[in-house]
C-alpha positions in Angstrom: 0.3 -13.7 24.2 0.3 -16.6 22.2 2.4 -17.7 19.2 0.3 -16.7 16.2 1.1 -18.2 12.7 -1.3 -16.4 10.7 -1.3 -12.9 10.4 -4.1 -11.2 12.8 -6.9 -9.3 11.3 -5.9 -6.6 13.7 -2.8 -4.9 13.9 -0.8 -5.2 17.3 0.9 -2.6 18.8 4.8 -3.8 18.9 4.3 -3.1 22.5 1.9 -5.1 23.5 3.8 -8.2 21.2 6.4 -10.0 23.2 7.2 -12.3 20.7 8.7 -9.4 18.5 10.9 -8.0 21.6 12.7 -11.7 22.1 13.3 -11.7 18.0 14.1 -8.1 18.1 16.6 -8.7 21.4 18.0 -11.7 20.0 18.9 -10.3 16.7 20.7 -7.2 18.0 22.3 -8.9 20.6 23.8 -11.0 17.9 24.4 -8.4 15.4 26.3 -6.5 17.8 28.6 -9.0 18.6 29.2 -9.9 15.2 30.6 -6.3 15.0 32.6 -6.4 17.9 34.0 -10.1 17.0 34.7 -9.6 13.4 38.0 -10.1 11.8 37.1 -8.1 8.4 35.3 -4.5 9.4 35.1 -4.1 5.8 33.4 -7.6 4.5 30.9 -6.9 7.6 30.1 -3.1 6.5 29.4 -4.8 2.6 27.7 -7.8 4.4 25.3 -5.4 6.7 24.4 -3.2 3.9 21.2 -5.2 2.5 20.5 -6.1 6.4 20.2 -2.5 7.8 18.0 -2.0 4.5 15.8 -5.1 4.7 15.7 -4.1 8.9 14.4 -0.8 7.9 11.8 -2.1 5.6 10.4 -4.1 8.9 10.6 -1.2 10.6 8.6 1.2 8.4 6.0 -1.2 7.1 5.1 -2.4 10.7 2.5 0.1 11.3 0.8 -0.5 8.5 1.6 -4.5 7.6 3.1 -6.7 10.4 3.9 -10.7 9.5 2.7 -13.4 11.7 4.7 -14.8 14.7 5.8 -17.3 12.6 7.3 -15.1 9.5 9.4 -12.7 12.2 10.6 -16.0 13.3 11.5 -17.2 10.1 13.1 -13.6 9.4 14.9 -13.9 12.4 16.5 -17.0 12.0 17.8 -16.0 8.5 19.3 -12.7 9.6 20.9 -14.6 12.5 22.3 -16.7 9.9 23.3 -14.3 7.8 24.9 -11.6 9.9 26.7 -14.4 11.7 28.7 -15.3 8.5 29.3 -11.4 8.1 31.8 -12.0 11.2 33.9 -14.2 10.1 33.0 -14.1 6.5 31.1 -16.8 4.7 34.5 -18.7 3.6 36.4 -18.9 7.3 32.7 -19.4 9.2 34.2 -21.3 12.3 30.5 -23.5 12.2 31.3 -24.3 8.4 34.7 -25.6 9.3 33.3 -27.9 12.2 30.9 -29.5 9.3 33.5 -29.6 6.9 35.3 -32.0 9.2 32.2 -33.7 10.5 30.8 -34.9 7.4 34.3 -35.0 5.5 33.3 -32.0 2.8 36.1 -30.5 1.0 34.9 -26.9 1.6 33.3 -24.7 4.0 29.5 -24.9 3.0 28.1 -22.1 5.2 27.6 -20.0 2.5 25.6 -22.7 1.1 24.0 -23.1 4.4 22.7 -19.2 4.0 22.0 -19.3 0.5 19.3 -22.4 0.9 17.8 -20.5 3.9 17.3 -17.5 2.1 14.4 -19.5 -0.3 13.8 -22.0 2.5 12.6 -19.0 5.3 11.7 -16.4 3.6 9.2 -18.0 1.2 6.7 -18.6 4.0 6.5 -14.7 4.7 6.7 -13.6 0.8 3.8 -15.5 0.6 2.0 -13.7 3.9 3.2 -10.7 2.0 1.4 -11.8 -1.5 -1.7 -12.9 0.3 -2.5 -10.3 2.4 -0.8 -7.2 1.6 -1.0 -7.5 -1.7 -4.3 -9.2 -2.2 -3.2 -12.1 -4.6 -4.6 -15.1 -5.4 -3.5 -18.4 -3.7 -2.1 -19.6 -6.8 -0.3 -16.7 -7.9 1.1 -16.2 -3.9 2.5 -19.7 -4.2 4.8 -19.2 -7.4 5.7 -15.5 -6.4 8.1 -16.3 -3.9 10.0 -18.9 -5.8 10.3 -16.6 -8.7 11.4 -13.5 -6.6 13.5 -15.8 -4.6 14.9 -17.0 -7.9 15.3 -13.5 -9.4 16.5 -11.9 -6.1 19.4 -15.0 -5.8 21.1 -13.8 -10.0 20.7 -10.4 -8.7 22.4 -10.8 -5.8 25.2 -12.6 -7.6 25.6 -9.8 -9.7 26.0 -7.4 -7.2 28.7 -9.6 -5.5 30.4 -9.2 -9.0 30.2 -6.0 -9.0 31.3 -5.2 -5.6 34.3 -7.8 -5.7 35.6 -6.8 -9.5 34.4 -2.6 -9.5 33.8 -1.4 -6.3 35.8 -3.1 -3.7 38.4 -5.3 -5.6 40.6 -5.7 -2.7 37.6 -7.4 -0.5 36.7 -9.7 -3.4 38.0 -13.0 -2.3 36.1 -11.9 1.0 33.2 -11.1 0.0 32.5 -13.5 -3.0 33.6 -17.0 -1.1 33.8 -19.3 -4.0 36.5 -21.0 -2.2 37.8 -21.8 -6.0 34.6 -23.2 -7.0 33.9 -21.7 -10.8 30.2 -22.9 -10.3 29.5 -20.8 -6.4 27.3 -18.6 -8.3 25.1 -21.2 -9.9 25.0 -23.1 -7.2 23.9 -20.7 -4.7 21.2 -19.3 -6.9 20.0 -23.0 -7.4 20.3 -23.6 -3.4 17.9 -20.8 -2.8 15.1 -21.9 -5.0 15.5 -25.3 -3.9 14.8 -24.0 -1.0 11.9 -22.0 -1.8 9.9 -24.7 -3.7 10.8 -26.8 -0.8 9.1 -24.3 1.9 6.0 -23.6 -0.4 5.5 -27.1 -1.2 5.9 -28.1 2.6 3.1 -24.9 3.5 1.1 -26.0 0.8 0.7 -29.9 1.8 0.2 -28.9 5.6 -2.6 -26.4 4.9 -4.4 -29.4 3.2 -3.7 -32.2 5.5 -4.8 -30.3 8.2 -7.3 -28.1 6.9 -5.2 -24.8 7.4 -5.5 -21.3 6.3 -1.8 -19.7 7.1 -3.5 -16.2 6.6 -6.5 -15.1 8.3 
């Protein structure tokens, strides 16, 4: 079957999508070994939490909605990303390290890495979402995701807070990573929607050099 990157008019039986079973094999191989290689059970159980949920959500709405080839990619790529920091935590990530000493940074910037992919590959399928699911207006699909993405990134922080100051105290330092950087928050939130106007902007100027609808 070929590589679609719009979302077909018919709905595809996951069966019958190959595609979906190497993103789908992929993923769990990964996740699994995360689980096995982990050095903090605990940070990977508060890591996992929002990934079995948003893994569900795939799950349940496939019958109904499916993405494109292209946005299960995309999803794919950021849970890899994700649940790979989970197993070491975001602060001791073993591939942050190796940038930290190959382009001299003072800190381990995987977390950065994550939060910038969050708005940079998830856009693209929020935008499938707005467009097709949902019935939106180009205009208004194209500023949804950077809002939510926006929105979703200060939410996100606060439940960090919360987990790392009520919830959990003793995981904090884990499971926040601001490797004594008073700004981590900001940052990451701004990373994100960088990273979303970024992937809209990029989709939007593609479509109209090259004459492309993204959703059929």
């Amino acid at each position: 079957m070929p590589f679609t990157l719009a979302i077909s008019p018919n709905r595809i039986p996951f069966k019958h999508n190959p595609w979906l079973w190497i993103f789908l094999t992929s993923f769990t191989v990964l996740w699994i070994s995360t689980l096995i290689g982990t050095n903090d059970l605990n940070n990977w159980l508060l890591e996992n939490t929002l990934t079995a949920l948003f893994f569900l959500f795939l799950i349940v709405s496939y019958k109904k909605y499916q993405f494109s080839d292209l946005s299960y990619l995309l999803i794919t790529v950021y849970l890899c990303l994700h649940v790979y920091g989970a197993k070491y935590t975001y602060a001791e990530n073993p591939f942050g390290y190796w940038l930290k000493d190959y382009m001299g940074w003072e800190r381990n910037h995987y977390d950065r890495i994550v939060h910038f992919s969050f708005g940079f590959l998830l856009a693209y399928p929020m935008r499938e979402l707005f467009l097709k699911w949902v019935k939106y207006p180009n205009l208004v699909a194209w500023v949804l995701p950077i809002e939510i993405t926006l929105s979703v990134s200060g939410f996100y922080e606060l439940i960090e807070w919360a987990v790392a100051d009520i919830f959990f105290p003793s995981q904090g330092d884990a499971y926040l990573g601001t490797q004594g950087d008073i700004w981590d928050a900001q940052k990451d939130i701004f990373l994100a929607f960088l990273g979303a106007i970024l992937a809209t902007t990029i989709v939007s100027l593609i479509k109209k050099i090259f004459k492309l609808n993204e959703v059929k």
